[in-house]
C-alpha positions in Angstrom: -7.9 -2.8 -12.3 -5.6 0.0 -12.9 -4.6 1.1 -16.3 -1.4 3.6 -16.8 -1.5 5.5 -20.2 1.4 7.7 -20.7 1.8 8.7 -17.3 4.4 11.2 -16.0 5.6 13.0 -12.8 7.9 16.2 -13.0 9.0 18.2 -9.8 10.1 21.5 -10.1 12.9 21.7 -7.6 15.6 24.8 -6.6 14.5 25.7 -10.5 15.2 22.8 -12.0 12.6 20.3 -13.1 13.1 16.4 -12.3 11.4 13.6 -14.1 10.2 11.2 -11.3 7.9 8.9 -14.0 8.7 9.4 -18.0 5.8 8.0 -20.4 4.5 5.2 -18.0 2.3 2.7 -19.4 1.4 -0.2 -17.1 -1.7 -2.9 -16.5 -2.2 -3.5 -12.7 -4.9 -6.6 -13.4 -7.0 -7.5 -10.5 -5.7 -9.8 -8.4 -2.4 -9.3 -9.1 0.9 -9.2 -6.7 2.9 -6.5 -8.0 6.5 -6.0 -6.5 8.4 -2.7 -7.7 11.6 -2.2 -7.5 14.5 -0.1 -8.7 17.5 2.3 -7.2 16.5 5.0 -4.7 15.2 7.9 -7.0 13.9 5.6 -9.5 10.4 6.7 -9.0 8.8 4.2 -7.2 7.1 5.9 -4.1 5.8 8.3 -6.8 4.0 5.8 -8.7 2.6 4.3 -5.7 1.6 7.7 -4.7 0.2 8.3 -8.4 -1.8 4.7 -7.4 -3.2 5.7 -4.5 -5.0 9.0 -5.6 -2.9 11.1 -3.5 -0.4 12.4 -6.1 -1.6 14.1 -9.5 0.5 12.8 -12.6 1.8 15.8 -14.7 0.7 14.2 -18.0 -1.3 11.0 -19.2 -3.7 9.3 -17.3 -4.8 6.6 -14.6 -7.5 4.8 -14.7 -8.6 2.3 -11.6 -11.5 -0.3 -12.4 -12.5 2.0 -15.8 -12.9 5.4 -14.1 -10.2 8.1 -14.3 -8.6 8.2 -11.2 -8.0 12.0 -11.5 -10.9 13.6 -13.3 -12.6 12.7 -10.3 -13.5 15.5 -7.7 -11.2 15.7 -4.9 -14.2 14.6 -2.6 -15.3 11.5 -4.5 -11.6 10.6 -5.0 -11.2 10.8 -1.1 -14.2 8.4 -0.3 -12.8 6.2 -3.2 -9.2 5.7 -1.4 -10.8 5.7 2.0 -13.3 2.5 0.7 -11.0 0.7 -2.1 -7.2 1.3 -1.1 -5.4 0.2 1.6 -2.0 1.4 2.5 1.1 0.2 4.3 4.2 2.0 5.0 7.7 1.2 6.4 7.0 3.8 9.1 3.8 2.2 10.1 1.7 5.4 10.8 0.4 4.7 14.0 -0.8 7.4 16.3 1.1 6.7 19.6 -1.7 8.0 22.2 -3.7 5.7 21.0 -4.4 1.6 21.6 -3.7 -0.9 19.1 -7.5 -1.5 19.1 -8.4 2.6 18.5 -5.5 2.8 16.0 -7.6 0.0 14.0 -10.6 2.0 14.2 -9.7 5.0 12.7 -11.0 4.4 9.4 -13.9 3.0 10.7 -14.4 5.9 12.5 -14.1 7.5 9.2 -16.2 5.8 7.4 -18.9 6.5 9.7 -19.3 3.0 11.1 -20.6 3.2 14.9 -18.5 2.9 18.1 -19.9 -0.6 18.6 -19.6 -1.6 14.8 -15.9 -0.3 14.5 -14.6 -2.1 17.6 -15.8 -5.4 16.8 -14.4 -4.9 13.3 -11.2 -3.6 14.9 -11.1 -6.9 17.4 -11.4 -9.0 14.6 -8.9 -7.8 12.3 -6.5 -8.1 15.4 -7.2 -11.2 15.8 -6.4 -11.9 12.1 -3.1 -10.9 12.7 -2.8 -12.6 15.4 -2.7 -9.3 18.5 -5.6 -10.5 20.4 -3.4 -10.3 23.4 -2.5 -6.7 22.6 -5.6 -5.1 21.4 -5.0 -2.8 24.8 -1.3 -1.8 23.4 -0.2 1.4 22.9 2.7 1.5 20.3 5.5 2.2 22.4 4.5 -1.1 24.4 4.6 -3.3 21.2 7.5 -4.5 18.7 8.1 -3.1 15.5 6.8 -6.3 14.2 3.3 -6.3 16.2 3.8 -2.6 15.1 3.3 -3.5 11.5 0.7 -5.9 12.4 -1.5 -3.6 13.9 -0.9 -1.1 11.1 -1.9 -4.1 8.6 -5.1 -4.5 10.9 -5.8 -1.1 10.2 -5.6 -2.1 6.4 -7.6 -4.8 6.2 -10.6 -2.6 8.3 -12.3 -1.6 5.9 -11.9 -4.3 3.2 -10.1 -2.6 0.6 -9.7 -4.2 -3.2 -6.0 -2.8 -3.1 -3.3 -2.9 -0.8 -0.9 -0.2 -1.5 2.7 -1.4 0.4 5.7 1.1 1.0 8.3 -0.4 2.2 6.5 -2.6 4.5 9.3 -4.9 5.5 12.0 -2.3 5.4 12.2 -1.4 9.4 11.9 -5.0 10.5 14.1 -8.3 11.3 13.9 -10.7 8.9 11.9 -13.2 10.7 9.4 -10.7 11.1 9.9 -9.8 7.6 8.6 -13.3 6.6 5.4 -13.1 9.0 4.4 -9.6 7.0 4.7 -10.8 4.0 3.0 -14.1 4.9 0.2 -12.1 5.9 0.2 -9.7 2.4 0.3 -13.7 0.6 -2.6 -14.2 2.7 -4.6 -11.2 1.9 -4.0 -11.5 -2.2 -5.0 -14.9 -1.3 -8.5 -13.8 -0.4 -8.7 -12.1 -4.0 -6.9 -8.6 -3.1 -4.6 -6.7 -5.5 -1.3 -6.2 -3.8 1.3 -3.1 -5.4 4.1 -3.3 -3.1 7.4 -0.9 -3.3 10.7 -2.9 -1.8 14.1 -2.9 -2.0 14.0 -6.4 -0.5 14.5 -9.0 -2.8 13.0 -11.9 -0.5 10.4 -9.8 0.0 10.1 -9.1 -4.1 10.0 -12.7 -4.3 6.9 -13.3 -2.9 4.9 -11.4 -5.6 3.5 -13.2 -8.9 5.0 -9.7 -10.7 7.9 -7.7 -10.4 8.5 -4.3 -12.2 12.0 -2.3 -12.4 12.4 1.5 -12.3 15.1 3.1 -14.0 14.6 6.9 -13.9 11.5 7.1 -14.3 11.2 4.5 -16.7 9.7 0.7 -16.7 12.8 -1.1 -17.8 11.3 -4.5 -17.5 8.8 -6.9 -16.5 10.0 -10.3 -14.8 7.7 -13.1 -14.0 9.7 -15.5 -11.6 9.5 -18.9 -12.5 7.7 -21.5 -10.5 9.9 -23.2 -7.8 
């Protein structure tokens, strides 16, 4: 699925340059549930960025199913993320004038699906998540947790091979924490490849794969064992 070959991230910053990712070389496979982890300014929201097409690497390359992620135009790259990647973040992302139902249609709406085509598939991936009740909802009337549901709804709308996670338990209780990741088990359950940022170890816990960041650097790969 994705292939990291000597990747690296600098930032020039107040004239000084700062090594976000130094010489990464990583194998996402298909299918995999991939928890990354590390101190704040280890790099990890820059690789997920790197992952998700919307963050040039400096040097080396990234590859996703074969293809070079960034040799490709800017508009076939776009229509790649909008069809292949889904993304979570801590912040959720929803727009607040709009329902719960409308927020899930946006990329539909994107992908050109019509009005009656993107609200049935908006209905349905409420369901999924269990906001059939709140499909109506505008953010401000929901929890953070149904929050987060709806923005996974939004996820899941256009069937993407990857789910991209930021964060995605880090505004929430912890018993909400466990019905979000239930749900991202359930979703690499049906075959998806999961890349998820935390700082949560329970949350960590639920992938097959966990990665460290140390500056930049992958210090080490650790499979937890089977309960």
């Amino acid at each position: 699925m994705y292939q990291l070959q000597s990747v690296s991230k600098t930032y020039e910053r107040r004239g000084q340059s700062v090594t976000a990712l130094d010489e990464t070389n990583l194998e996402i496979p298909a299918g995999d549930f991939v928890a990354i982890v590390g101190p704040s300014g280890s790099g990890k929201t820059t690789l997920l960025s790197l992952l998700g097409g919307m963050l040039a690497p400096t040097s080396g390359e990234i590859l996703l199913g074969g293809q070079s992620l960034y040799d490709l135009p800017v508009e076939e790259r776009t229509i790649l993320r909008r069809d292949k990647i889904g993304f979570v973040f801590q912040s959720f992302n929803l727009v607040p004038w709009l329902t719960a139902c409308e927020n899930v249609q946006i990329p539909l709406l994107l992908a050109g699906r019509s009005g009656d085509q993107q609200q049935e598939r908006a209905l349905e991936m409420l369901d999924r998540v269990g906001l059939a009740d709140r499909v109506d909802h505008r953010p401000s009337e929901l929890s953070q947790g149904q929050q987060q549901r709806v923005a996974l709804a939004r996820t899941l709308a256009n069937d993407p091979q990857v789910i991209l996670a930021d964060e995605p338990t880090g505004n929430l209780d912890s018993g909400t924490r466990q019905q979000v990741m239930d749900y991202l088990t359930e979703f690499h359950d049906d075959g998806r490849t999961i890349v998820m940022v935390t700082h949560d170890q329970e949350a960590a816990a639920f992938a097959g794969r966990t990665i460290r960041l140390v500056s930049g650097v992958a210090k080490d790969i650790v499979v937890p064992e089977a309960a």
